[in-house]
VOGU-3710 file (C-alpha; in Angstrom, 3 decimals, decimal comma):
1> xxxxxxxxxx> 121,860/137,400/196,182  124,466/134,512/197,563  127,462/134,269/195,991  129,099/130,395/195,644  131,955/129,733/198,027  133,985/128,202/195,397  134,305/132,027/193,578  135,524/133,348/196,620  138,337/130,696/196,459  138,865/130,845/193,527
11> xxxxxxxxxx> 139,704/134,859/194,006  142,050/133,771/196,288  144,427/131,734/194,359  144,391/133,627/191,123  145,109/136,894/193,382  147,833/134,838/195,149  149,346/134,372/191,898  148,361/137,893/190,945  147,243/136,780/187,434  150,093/139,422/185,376
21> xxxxxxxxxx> 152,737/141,007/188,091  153,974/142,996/184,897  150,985/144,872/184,900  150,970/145,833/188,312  154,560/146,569/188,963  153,803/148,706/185,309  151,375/150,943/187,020  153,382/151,127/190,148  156,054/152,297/188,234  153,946/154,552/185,642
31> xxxxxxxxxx> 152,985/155,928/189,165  156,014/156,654/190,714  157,667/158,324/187,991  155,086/161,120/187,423  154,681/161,698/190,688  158,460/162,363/190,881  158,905/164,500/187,910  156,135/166,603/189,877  158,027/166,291/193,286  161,277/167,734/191,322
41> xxxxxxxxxx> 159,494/170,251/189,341  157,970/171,634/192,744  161,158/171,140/194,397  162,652/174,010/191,995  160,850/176,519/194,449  162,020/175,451/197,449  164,024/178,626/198,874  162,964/179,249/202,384  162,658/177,181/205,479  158,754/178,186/204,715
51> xxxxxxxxxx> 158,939/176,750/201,423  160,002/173,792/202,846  157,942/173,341/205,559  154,520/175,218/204,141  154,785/175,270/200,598  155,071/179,136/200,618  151,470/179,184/202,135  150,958/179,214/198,436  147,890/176,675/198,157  144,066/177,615/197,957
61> xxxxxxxxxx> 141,619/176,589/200,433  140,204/173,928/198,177  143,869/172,783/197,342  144,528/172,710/200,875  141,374/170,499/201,520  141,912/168,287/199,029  145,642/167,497/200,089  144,177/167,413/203,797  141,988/164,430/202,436  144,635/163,019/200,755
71> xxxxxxxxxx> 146,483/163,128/203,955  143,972/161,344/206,199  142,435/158,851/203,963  145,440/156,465/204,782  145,764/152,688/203,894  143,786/152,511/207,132  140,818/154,773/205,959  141,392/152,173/202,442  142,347/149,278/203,595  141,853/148,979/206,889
81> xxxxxxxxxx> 137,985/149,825/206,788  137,116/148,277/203,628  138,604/144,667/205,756  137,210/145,574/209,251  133,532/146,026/207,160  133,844/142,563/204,871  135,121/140,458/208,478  133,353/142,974/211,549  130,249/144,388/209,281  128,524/146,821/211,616
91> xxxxxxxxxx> 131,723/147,048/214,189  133,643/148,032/210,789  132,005/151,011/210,020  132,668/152,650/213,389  135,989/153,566/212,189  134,406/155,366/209,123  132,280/157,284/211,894  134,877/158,008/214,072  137,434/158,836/211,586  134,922/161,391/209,830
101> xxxxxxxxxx> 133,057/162,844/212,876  136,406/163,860/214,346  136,367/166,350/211,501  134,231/168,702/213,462  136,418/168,798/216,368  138,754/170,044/214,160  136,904/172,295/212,459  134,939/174,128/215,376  137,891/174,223/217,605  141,702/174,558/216,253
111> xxxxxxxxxx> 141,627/174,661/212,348  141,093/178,690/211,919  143,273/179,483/215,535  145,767/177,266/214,930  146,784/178,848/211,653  146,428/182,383/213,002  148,469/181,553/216,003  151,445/179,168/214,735  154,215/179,656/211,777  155,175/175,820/210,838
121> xxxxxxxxxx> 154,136/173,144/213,361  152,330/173,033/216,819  154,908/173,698/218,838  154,758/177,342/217,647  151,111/177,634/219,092  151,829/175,672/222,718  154,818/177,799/223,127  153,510/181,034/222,589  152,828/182,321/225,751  154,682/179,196/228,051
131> xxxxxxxxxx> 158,733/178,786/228,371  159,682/178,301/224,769  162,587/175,343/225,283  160,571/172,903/227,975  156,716/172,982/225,695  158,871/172,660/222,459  160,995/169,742/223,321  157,349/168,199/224,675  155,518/169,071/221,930  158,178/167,797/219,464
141> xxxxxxxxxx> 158,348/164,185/220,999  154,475/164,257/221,110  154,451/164,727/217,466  157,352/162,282/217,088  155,141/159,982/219,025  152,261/160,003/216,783  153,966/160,280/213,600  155,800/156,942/214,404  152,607/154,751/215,466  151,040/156,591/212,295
151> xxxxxxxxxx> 154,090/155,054/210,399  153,487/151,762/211,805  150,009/151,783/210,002  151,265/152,614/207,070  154,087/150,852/206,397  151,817/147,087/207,490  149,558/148,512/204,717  152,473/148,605/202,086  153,924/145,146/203,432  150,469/143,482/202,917
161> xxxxxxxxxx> 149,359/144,976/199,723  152,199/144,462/197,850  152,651/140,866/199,695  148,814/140,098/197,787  150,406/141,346/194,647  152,655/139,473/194,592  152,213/136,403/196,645  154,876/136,859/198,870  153,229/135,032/202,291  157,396/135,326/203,712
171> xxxxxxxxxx> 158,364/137,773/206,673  162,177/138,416/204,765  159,853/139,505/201,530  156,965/141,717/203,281  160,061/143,597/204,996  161,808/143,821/201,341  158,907/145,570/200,468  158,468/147,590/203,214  162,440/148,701/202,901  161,732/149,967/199,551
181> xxxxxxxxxx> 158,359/151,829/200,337  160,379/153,899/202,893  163,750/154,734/200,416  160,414/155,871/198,371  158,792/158,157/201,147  162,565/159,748/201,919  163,203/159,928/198,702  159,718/162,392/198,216  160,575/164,427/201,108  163,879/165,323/200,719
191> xxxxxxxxxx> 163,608/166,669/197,240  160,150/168,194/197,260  159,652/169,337/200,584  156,350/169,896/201,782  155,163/171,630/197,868  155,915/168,005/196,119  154,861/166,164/199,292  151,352/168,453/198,653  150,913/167,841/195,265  151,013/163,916/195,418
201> xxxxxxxxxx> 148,555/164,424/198,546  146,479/166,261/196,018  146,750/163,518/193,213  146,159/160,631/195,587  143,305/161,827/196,599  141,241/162,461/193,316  142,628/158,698/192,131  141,503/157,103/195,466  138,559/158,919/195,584  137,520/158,246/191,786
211> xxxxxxxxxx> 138,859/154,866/192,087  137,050/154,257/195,379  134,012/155,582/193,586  133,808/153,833/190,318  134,357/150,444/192,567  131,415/151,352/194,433  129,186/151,745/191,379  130,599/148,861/190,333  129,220/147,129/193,575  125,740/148,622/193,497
221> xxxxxxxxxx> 125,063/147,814/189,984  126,030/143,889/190,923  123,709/144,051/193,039  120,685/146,230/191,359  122,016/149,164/193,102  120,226/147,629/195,997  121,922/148,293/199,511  119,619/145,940/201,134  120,490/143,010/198,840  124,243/143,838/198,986
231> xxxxxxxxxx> 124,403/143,605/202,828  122,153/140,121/202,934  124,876/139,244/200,348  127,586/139,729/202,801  125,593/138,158/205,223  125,008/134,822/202,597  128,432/134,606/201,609  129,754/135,180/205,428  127,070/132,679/206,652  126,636/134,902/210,304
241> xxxxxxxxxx> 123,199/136,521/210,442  124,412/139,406/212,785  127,110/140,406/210,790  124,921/143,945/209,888  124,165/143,932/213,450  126,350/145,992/216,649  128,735/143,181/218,498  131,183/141,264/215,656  133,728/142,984/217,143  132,252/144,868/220,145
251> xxxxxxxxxx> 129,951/144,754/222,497  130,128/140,586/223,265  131,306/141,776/227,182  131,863/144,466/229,474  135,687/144,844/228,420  134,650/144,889/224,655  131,904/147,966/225,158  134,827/149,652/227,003  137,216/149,229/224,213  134,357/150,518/221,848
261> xxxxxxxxxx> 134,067/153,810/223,930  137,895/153,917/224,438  138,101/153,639/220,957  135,235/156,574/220,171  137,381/158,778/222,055  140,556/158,382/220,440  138,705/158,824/217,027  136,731/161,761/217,735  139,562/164,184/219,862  142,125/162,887/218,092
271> xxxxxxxxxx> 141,916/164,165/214,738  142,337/167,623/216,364  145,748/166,350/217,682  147,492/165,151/214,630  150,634/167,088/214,139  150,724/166,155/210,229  147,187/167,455/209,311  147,345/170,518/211,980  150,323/171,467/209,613  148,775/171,468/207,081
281> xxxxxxxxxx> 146,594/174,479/208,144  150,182/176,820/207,763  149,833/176,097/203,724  147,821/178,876/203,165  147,864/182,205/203,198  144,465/183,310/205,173  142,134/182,219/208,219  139,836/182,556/205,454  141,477/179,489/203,337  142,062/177,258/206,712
291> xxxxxxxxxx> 138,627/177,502/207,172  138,074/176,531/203,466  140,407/173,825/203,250  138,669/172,263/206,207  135,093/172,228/204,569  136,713/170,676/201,314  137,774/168,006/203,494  134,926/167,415/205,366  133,080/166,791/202,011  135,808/165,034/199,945
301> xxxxxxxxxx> 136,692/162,522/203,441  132,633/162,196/203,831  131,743/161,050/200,296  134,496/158,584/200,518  133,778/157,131/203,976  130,415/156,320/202,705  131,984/154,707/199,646  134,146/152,500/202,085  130,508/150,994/203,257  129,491/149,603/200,095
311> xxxxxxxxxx> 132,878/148,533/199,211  133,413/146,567/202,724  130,571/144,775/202,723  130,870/144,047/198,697  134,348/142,344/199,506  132,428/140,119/202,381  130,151/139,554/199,483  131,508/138,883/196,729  135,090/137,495/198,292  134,303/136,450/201,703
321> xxxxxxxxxx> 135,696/137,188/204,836  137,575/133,649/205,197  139,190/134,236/201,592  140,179/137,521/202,866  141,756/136,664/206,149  143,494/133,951/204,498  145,138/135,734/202,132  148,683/137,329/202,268  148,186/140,906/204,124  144,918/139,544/205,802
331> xxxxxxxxxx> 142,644/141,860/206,426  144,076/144,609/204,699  143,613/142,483/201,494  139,805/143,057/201,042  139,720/146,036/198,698  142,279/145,110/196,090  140,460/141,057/196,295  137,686/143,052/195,498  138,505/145,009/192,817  140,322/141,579/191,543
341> xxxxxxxxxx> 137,051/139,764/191,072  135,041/143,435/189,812  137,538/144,088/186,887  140,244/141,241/187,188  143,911/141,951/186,779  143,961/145,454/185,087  141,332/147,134/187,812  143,508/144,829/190,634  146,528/146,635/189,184  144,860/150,612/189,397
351> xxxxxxxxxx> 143,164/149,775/192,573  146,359/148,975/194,125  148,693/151,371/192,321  146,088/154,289/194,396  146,613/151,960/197,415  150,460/152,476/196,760  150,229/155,923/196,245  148,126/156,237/199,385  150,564/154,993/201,652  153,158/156,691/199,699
361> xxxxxxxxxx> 152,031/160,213/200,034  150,443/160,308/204,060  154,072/158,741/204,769  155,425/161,904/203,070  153,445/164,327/204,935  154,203/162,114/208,450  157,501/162,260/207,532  158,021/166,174/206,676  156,036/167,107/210,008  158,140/165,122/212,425
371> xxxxxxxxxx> 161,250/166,147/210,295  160,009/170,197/210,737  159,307/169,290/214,093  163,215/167,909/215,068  164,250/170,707/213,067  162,193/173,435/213,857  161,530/173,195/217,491  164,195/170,626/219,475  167,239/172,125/217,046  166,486/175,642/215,550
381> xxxxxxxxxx> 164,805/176,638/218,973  165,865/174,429/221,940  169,272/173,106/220,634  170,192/176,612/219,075  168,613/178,303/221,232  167,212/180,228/217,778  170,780/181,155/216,485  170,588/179,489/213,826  170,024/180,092/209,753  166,918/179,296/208,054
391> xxxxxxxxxx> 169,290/177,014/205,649  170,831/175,118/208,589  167,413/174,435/209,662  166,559/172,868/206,749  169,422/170,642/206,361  168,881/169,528/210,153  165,294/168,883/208,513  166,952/166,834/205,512  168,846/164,340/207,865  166,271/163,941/210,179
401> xxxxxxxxxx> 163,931/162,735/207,284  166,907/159,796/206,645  166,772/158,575/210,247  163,021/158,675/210,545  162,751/156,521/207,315  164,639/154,077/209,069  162,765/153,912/212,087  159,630/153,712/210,056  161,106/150,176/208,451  161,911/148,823/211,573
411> xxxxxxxxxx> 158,753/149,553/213,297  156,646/148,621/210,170  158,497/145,460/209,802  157,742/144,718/213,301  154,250/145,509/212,939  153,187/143,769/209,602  149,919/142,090/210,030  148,395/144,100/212,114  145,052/145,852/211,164  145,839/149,364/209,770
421> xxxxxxxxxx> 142,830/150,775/210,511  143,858/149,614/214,210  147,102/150,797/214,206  146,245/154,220/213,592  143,825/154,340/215,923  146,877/153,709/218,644  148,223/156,899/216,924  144,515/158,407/217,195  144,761/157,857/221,066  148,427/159,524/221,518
431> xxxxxxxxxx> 147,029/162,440/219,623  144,250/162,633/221,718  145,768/162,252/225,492  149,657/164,194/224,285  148,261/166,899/222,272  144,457/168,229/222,206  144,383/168,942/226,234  147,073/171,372/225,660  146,195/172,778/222,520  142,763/173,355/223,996
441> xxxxxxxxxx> 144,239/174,590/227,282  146,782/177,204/225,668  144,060/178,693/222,985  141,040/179,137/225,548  142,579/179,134/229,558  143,930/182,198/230,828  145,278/180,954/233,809  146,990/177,984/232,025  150,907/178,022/232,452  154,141/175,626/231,540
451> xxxxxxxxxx> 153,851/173,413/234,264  150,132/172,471/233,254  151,439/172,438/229,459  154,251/169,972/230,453  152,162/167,747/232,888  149,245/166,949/230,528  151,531/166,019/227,545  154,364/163,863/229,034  151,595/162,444/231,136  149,356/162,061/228,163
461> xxxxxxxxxx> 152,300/160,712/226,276  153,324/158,597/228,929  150,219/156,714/230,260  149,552/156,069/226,224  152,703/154,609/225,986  152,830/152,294/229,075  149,068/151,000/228,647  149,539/150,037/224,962  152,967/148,337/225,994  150,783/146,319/228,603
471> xxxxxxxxxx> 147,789/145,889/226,530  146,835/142,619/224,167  147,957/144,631/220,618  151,883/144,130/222,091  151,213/140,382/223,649  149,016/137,560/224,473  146,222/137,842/221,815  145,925/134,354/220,377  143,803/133,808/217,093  141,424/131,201/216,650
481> xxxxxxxxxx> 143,769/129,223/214,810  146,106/129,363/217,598  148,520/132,193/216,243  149,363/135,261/217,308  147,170/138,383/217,124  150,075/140,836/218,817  153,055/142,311/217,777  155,134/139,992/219,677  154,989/136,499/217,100  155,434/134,262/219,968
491> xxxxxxxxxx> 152,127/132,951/221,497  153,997/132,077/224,761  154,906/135,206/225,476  151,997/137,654/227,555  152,980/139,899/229,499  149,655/141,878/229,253  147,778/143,062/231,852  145,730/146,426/230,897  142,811/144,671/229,104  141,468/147,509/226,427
501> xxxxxxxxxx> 143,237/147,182/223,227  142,678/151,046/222,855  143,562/153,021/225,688  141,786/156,002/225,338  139,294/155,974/227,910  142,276/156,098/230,196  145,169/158,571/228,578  142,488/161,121/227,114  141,085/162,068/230,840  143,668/161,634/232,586
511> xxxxxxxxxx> 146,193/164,247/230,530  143,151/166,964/230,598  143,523/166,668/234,605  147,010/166,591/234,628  146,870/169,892/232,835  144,605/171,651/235,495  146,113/169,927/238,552  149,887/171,268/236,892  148,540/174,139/236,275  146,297/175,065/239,723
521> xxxxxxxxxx> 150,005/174,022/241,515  152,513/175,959/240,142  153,272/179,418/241,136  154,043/180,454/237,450  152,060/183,501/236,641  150,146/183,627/233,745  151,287/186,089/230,846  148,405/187,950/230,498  149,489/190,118/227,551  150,996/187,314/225,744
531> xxxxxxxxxx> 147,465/185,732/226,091  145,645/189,199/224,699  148,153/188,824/222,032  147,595/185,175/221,243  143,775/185,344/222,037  143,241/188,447/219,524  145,818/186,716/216,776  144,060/183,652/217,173  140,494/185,049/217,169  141,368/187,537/213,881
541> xxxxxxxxxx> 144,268/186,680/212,418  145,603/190,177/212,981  149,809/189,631/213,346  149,910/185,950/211,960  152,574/186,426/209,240  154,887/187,292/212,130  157,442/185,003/213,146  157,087/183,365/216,791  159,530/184,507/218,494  161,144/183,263/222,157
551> x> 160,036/185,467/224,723
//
């Protein structure tokens, strides 16, 4: 089934003009304002530093997985993939692989120890048996690290999808719109804390996974609910016979299959990394939930990854990937274009309203984990040395949420454009190379000690840093058309010279052997007891209510 060129364009204008902008700044707002009446009405509860930063460990395991999903599936799991499928095809749906396969890292590895071990953030765990000050002000700008590239992601998904809405192609508008997303996201966090933040996870996901879903059946039945016709659709409309085949996007050369494996690696280990979602494991009140919550997730993320197929290649359908590239927020444009020409203006509207609320609520949980993390471990523990209330913690926590909302604008200003689903996979890779070598190091290596801890993440950190700085995403990626396909705007400028886009391959290695080399060359003895302790805690639960305490 081919569908004519001229209905693709015509998607394009009418979208451009977004057909009734009442209707979709109504639902935006219809959105916002429930979701705030719950963020105060949680926010009434909010009495301790670990109501603040875990909800009370209040939530159930299937709660818990069902905010976890609301957490991950960002505008890049929405966005991102549904574009990367309609222009890449095949190449696409390696993020929805990546992104969902990572999920039993997570699960077999650090969910269930990670919540036995820690109190608020990750910090707690790495710390437990290394020199508290040193591993917490590491950890703490590790997790800054990734919760600022996982900003970046989200805030280009909020400047593009609203752009499409409402045909605003200018940079001064897209950052407009990005400045009022973030007042949004600080606005969420500093009243609700991480209960409100939870409860629009929890929302967000059943509308993105029910909207998601009823697009998707929507998709089948155009097509006879015939996957075979719906991809030779794609492959009509797109006019490229390979586009259901490996090497749209990778694979063409040696540095391409590189950046494919780079980029398998940062997907895979670095789920297990992510500060926000490894908080979210100190929600609830059991091992037995953690585990719970993680299995909830693993189904909820799966079913909608699989949606994200039919819906990518439906948008190359029945839009077309030059329509969608074209169009204001590019790539990123392909699921609401799609649900334009499904249901016109009123299922454009909903679709993007859950987009908005997608980006609104994993900015909220980003936000709250960096903010604990400033709070918690660099003021409360390293600042403070630990002397220091559980309400001046929280108001540390408060201003820090201000100043990261800033940063976020900037840096998602600077990044509009970009692929989402790209962008986070940057984030992905810093997870990957700062955090999981240690986390794996501290839970199952005896002999593994501070200098080990403090060599794999600043070198993980580091090397991430420098290579992505170097690499094409930051300068001298040219389009086609002769435009930029890097942050920096200006063609002439390349100062490039590491040639993977992802740098993975690279970082991820390289921190797990700067963590034995550190470790095999200090002459730091191990704690053994405080490993016992950790390694029974961890392994039962037995002690986990404790506080951490410097030792």
């Amino acid at each position: 089934m081919s569908i004519p060129a001229a209905s693709s364009q015509t998607v394009l204008a009418e979208a451009s003009e977004i057909g009734n902008p009442v209707v979709n700044i109504g639902i935006f707002l219809t959105f916002v304002a429930v979701t705030l009446v719950i963020v105060l009405r949680a926010s009434r509860s909010n009495k301790t530093a670990a109501d603040y930063y875990a909800g009370g460990r209040s939530f159930t395991g299937p709660q818990n997985g069902t905010a976890i999903a609301g957490d991950y599936l960002s505008a890049a799991s929405f966005l991102g993939i549904c574009g990367a499928i309609a222009v890449n095809g095949y190449d696409g749906f390696l993020y929805s692989v990546g992104f969902l396969v990572a999920w039993l890292v997570a699960l077999l590895l650090v969910a269930e120890l990670l919540r036995n071990t820690g109190k608020f953030t990750m910090a707690d765990v790495l710390s437990f048996r290394l020199r508290q000050r040193p591993v917490r002000m590491a950890a703490a700008l590790t997790t800054l690290a990734v919760v600022f590239f996982y900003l970046l992601a989200q805030m280009a998904g909020a400047g593009g999808l609203v752009a499409l809405l409402l045909g605003i192609d200018g940079t001064v508008g897209q950052g407009i719109v990005i400045a009022v997303v973030g007042a949004l996201m600080i606005l969420y966090v500093l009243v609700g804390g991480m209960k409100g933040t939870t409860w629009v996870q929890i929302i967000k996901a059943i509308l993105l996974i029910v909207g998601a879903g009823v697009m998707c059946v929507w998709v089948l039945a155009t097509f006879g609910f015939n996957l075979s016709d719906l991809i030779q659709g794609a492959i009509d409309t797109s006019g490229n016979p390979a586009l259901a085949e490996p090497g749209a996007r990778y694979g063409a050369s040696e540095t391409t299959k590189l950046d494919f494996l780079s980029l398998a690696l940062a997907l895979v280990l670095g789920t297990a990394g992510l500060p926000h979602v490894l908080m979210r494991f100190y929600t609830v009140p059991t091992a037995k939930e953690a585990r719970r919550s993680v299995v909830w997730a693993i189904w909820l993320i799966g079913v909608f990854y699989l949606f994200t197929l039919v819906l990518g290649f439906g948008a190359g359908a029945l839009v077309g990937a030059d329509t969608i590239t074209a169009a204001p927020g590019g790539v990123n444009s392909a699921a609401p274009l799609l649900a334009f020409e499904l249901g016109g203006e009123i299922l454009l509207g909903i679709i993007s309203a859950v987009a908005f609320a997608t980006i609104l609520a994993v900015v909220a949980g980003l936000t709250i984990t960096a903010a604990a993390s400033f709070a918690h471990d660099i003021y409360a523990s390293v600042i403070k040395h630990g002397e220091v209330s559980p309400d001046g913690e929280v108001r540390v926590a408060r201003i820090t949420v201000v100043a990261i909302g800033v940063l976020a604008i900037l840096g998602g200003i600077f990044a509009n454009g970009q692929n989402v689903a790209f962008l986070v996979a940057l984030a992905f890779a810093v997870a990957a190379s700062a955090n999981l070598p240690t986390i794996i190091y501290s839970l199952f290596w005896k002999r593994f000690n501070t200098r080990g801890a403090l060599w794999s993440m600043y070198g993980g950190l580091g090397s991430c840093l420098v290579l992505i700085a170097f690499s094409p995403v930051v300068s001298g990626k040219v389009n086609a058309d002769g435009t930029s396909a890097s942050m920096i705007r200006d063609v002439g400028i390349d100062f490039s010279w590491f040639p993977l886009e992802n740098p993975g391959i690279v970082t991820i290695p390289l921190a797990f052997l700067l963590g034995i080399v550190g470790t095999l060359t200090s002459s730091e003895r191990p704690d053994l007891e405080k490993y016992a302790e950790m390694e029974v805690r961890s392994l039962t639960g037995a002690g986990s209510e404790k506080a951490v305490l410097p030792h």
